[in-house]
C-alpha positions in Angstrom: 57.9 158.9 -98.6 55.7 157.0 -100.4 58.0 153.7 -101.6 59.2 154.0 -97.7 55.5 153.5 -96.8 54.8 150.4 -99.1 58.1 148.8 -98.0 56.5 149.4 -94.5 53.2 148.6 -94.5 53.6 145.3 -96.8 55.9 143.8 -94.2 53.2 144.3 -91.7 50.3 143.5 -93.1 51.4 140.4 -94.3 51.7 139.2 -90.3 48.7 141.3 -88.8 46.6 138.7 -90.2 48.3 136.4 -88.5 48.5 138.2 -85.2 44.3 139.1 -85.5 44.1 134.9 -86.2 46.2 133.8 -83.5 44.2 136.2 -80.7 46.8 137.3 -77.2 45.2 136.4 -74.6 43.0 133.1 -75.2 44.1 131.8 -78.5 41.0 133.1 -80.2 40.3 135.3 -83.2 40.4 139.2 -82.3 37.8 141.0 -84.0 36.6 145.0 -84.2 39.5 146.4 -84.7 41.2 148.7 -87.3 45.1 148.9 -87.6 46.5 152.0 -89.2 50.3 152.4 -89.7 51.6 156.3 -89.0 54.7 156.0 -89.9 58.4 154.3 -89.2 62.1 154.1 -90.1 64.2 151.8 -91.9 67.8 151.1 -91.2 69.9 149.4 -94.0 71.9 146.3 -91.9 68.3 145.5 -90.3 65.2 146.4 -92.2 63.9 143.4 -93.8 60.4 142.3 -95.1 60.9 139.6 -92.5 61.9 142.1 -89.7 58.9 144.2 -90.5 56.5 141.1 -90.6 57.5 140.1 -87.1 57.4 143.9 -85.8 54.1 144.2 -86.7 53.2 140.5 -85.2 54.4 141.4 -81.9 53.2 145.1 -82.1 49.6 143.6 -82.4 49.8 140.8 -79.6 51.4 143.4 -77.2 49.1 145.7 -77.1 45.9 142.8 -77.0 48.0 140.8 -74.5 47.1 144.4 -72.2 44.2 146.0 -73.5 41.8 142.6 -75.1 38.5 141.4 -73.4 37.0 137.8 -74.3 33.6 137.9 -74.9 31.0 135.3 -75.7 27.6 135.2 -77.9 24.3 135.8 -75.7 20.9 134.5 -77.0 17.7 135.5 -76.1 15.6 132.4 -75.2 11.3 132.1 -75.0 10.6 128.8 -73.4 7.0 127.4 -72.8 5.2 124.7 -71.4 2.4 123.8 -68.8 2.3 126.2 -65.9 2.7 123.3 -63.6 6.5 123.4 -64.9 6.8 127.5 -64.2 9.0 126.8 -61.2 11.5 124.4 -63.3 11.5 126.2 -66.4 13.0 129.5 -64.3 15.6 127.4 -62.1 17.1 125.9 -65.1 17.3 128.8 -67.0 19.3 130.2 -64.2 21.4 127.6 -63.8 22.8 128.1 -67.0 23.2 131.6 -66.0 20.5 133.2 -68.1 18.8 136.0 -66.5 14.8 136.3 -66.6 13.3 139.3 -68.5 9.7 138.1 -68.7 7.5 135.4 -67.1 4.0 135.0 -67.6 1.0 132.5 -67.4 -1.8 132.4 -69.5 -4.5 129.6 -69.7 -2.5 126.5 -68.6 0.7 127.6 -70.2 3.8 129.1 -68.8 5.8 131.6 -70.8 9.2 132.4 -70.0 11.6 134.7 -71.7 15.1 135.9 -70.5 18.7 135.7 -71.6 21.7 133.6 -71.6 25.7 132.3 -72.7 25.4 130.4 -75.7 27.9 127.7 -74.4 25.9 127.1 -71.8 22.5 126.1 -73.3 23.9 123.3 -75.2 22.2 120.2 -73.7 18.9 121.9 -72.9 16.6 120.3 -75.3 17.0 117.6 -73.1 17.0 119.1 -69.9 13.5 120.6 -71.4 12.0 117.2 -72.8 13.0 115.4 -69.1 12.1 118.5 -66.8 8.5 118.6 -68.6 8.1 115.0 -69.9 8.5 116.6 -73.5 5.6 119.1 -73.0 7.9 122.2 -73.3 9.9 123.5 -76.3 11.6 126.7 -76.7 13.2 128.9 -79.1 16.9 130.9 -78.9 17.8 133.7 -81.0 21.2 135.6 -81.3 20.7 138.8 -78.4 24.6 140.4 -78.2 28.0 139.3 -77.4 29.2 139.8 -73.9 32.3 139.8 -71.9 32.8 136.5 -69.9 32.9 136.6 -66.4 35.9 136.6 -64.5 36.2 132.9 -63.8 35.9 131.7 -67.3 38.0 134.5 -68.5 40.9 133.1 -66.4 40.7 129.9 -67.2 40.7 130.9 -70.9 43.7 132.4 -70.2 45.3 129.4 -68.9 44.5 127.0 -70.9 46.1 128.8 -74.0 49.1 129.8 -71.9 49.4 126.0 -71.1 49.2 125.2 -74.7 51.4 124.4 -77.9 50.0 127.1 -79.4 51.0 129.8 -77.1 54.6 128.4 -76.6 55.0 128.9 -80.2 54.0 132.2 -81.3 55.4 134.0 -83.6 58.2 131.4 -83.8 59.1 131.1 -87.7 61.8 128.8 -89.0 64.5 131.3 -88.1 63.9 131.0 -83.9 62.5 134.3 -84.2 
């Protein structure tokens, strides 16, 4: 029934927002997704728009809380400088665990492309100007979004499940 659907999916809706905002597992927005609604039953003592709102709430950070993966932006990065720096240019990429996809020399230049976490090349203008003694610049570009590795995922995971944030979910003003 149509007015059963409306009652429904209004309820709903109005807290999936909430639930997509709030993330499951690490406190962080949850995105690509669709939610479609196939049905339900009301029940005249308990079916509220309140009731509904929290249903669908907890419905959402349920089935994330089992089934979510964090994942971080990648970006490709092209770094050059003297060839005399080849050997620095590839260590610190992979210490920020980027991987190398290209290295070449040409003339007295050194050209290195290859991958890597956007988190973790903040700082690296630096890095570059000191390892080269400001001879090298480079350029990053956005490649994909990747899951995180294990580590990092867990302490994600921790840190939100230590935090206000997560002790409070879905509270409202009713102790729900």
């Amino acid at each position: 029934d149509a007015e059963l659907a409306l009652f429904l999916s209004s309820g709903i809706n109005a807290e999936y927002g909430e639930a997509i905002k709030d993330g499951a597992i690490a406190g962080h927005r949850v995105a690509g997704i669709r939610f479609v609604l196939r049905g339900g039953k009301t029940h005249p003592v308990d079916s509220s728009d309140f009731a509904f709102q929290k249903v669908g709430y907890f419905a959402i950070m349920e089935h994330f809380s089992k089934k979510a993966t964090i994942v971080e932006p990648w970006v490709k990065v092209e770094v050059t400088a003297g060839a005399e720096f080849g050997g620095e240019l590839i260590q610190s990429l992979s210490s920020r665990d980027g991987s190398l996809s290209n290295l070449e020399y040409k003339d007295s230049l050194c050209f290195v492309e290859g991958t890597a976490p956007l988190q973790k090349m903040f700082g690296y203008t630096t890095e570059l100007r000191t390892t080269t003694s400001g001879k090298g610049n480079y350029t990053m570009e956005y490649e994909s979004h990747k899951e995180v590795d294990v580590g990092l995922r867990e302490k994600l995971i921790a840190t939100f499940q230590e935090s206000d944030k997560y002790k409070n979910i879905g509270r409202s003003e009713f102790g729900v």
